[in-house]
C-alpha positions in Angstrom: -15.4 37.1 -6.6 -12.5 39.2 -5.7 -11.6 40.6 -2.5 -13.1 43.8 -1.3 -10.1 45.4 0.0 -8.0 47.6 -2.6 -5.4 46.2 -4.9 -2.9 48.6 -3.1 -3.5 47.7 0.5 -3.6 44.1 -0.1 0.0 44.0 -1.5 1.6 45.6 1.4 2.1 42.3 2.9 3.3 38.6 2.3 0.4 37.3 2.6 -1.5 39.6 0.8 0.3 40.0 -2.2 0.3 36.1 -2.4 -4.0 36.5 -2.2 -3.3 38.7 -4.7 -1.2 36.8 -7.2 -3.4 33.6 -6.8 -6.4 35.3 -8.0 -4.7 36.5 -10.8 -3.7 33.2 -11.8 -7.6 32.0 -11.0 -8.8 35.0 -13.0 -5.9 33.8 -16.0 -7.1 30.1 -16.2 -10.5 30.8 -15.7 -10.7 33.5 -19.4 -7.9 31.2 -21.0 -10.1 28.1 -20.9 -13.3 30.2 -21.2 -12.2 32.3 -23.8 -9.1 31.0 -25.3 -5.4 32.1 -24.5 -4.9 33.9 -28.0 -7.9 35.6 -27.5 -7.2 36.8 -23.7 -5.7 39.9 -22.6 -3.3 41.4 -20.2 -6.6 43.5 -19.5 -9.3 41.1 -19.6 -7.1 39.3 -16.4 -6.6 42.3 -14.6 -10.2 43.4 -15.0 -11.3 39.5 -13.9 -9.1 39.6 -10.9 -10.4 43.5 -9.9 -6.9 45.1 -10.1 -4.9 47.5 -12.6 -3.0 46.6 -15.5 0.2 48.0 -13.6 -0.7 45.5 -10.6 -0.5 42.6 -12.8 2.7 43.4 -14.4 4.0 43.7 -10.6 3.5 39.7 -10.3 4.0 38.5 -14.4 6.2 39.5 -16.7 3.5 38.8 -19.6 0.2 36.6 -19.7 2.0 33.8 -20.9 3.6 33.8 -17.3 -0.1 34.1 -15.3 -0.6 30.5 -14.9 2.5 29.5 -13.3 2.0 28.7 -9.5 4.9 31.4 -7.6 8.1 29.3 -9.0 10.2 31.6 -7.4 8.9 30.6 -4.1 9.2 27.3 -5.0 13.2 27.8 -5.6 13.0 29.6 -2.4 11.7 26.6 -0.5 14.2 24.5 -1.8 17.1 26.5 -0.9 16.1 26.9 2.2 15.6 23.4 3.0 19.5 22.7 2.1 20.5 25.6 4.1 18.6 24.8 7.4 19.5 21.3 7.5 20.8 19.6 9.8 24.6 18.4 8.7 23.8 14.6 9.4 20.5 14.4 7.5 21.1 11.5 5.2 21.6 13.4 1.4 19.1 11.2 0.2 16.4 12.1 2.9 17.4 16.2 2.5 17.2 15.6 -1.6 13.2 14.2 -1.2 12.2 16.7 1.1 13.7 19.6 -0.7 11.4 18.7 -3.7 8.7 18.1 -1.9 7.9 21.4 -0.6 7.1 22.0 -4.3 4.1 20.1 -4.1 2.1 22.4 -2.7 2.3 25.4 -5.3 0.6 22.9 -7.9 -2.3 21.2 -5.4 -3.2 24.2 -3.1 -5.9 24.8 -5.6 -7.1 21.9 -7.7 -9.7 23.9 -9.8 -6.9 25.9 -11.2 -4.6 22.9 -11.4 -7.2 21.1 -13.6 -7.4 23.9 -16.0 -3.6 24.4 -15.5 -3.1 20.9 -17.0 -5.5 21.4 -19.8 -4.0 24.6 -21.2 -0.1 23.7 -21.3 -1.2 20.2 -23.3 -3.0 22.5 -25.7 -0.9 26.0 -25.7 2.8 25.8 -27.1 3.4 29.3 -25.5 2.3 28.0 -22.2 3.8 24.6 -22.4 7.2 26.0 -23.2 6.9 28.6 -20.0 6.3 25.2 -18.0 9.3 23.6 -19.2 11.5 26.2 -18.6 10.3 26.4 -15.2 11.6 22.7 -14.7 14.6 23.4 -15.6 15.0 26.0 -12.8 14.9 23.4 -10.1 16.8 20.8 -12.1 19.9 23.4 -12.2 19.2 24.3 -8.8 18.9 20.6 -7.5 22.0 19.8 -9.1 24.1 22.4 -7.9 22.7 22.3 -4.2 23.7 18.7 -4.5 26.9 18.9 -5.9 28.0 21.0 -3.3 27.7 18.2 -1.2 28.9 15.5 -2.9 32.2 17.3 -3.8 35.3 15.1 -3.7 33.2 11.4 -4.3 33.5 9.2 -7.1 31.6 10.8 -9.6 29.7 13.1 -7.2 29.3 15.5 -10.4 27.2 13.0 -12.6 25.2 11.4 -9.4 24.6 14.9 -8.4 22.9 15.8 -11.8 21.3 12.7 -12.1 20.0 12.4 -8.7 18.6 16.1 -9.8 16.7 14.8 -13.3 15.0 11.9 -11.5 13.8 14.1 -8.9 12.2 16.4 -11.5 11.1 13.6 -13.5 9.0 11.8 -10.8 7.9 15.0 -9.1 6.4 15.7 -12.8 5.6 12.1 -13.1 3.5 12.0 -9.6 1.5 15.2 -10.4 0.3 14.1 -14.0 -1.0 11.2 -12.3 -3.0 13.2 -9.7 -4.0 15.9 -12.0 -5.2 12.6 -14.4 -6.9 11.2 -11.3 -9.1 14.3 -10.8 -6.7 16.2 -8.6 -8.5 15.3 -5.6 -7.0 17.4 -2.4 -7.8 14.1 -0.5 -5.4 12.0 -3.0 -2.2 14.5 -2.1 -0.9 12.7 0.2 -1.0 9.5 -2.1 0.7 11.7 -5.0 3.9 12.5 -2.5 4.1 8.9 -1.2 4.0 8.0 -5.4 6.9 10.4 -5.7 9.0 9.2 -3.0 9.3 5.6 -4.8 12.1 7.4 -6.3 14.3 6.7 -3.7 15.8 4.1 -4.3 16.8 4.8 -7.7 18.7 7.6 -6.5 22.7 7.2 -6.8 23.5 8.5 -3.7 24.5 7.0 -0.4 23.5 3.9 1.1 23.0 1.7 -2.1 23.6 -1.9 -1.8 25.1 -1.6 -5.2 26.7 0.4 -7.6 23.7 2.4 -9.5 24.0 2.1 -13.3 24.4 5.8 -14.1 24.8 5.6 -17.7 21.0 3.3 -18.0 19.8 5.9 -15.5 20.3 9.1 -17.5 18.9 7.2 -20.8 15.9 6.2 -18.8 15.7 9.7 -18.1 15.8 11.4 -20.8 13.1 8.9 -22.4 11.1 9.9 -19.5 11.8 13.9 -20.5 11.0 13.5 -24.0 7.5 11.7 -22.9 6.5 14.3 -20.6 7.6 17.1 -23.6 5.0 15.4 -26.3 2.3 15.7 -23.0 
């Protein structure tokens, strides 16, 4: 059921336009596992979620784009987390919490999460829009990090991969949940899973020198896995 109050009032504000954009990403999931994505229109997901066909284009670019939680808040998150902190936060602490305000854009709703899952194993168009997504917050991880390792040995290549294994596990920890039953009460689980990343992160405060070159080839096995679904 859609909110009662117009399309055009609702979007004057933050907080309504994000109302508005998750229902129709609710409305999207709900006709492409009902009806099929091929089969499911621009229309049919306005119409679902109560608004115009110009009201959707506002929030997606196409309906191939519907079922994406708000990525570009996501990148906003992270940003903003390496901006406000604090200049002695440990890079390895800064680096896990940045990627874990993610979290919430995929587990906020586990109804649409489930059905989220479903469709991008089963729809090339929407499994492709997934993986580009990634790659947004691998380039952005990378170069936030970078930034701050300039001048070390190898800070480049320990930036980047520091930046894949984050993505990986982050990946990694919510196909486990979502396998689980995406439980809201299991979050909390899913981020602690995540966070046994740390300490195969090459960055400071390893006892030893971290095997960058068996890292990135673990890495990119782990990539094409999570490709093939």
């Amino acid at each position: 059921m859609t909110n009662s109050t117009p399309a055009s009032r609702r979007g004057r504000s933050p907080e309504g336009r994000a109302e508005l954009r998750r229902e129709l990403v609710a409305a999207a999931a709900r006709l492409f596992t009902e009806r099929g994505y091929d089969e499911t229109t621009v229309d049919d997901i306005a119409a679902a979620a109560g608004v115009g066909r110009r009201t959707f284009f506002r929030y997606f670019r196409g309906k191939e784009d519907a079922l994406s939680p708000d990525h570009g808040r996501g990148l906003a998150r992270i940003a903003e987390v390496f901006d406000t902190a604090h200049p002695d936060e440990p890079l390895r602490s800064l680096a896990l919490r940045a990627a874990e305000t993610v979290f919430e854009l995929y587990t906020d709703d586990a109804e649409v999460a489930r059905q989220r899952f479903a469709l991008i194993r089963e729809v090339p168009a929407l499994r492709d829009r997934e993986a580009a997504s990634v790659q947004h917050y691998r380039r952005l991880l990378t170069r936030e990090l970078t930034a701050r390792m300039a001048g070390e040995p190898d800070g480049e290549l320990r930036a980047a991969v520091t930046a894949a294994a984050l993505v990986a596990a982050h990946n990694q920890a919510l196909r486990r949940w979502l396998a689980d039953g995406a439980r809201s009460r299991h979050v909390p689980a899913c981020v602690e899973h995540f966070r046994t990343v740390a300490p195969m992160l090459p960055l400071e405060g390893a006892t030893t020198e971290p095997d960058l070159e068996g890292v990135t080839r673990r890495l990119e096995r782990a990539a094409r896995a999570l490709e093939r679904g």
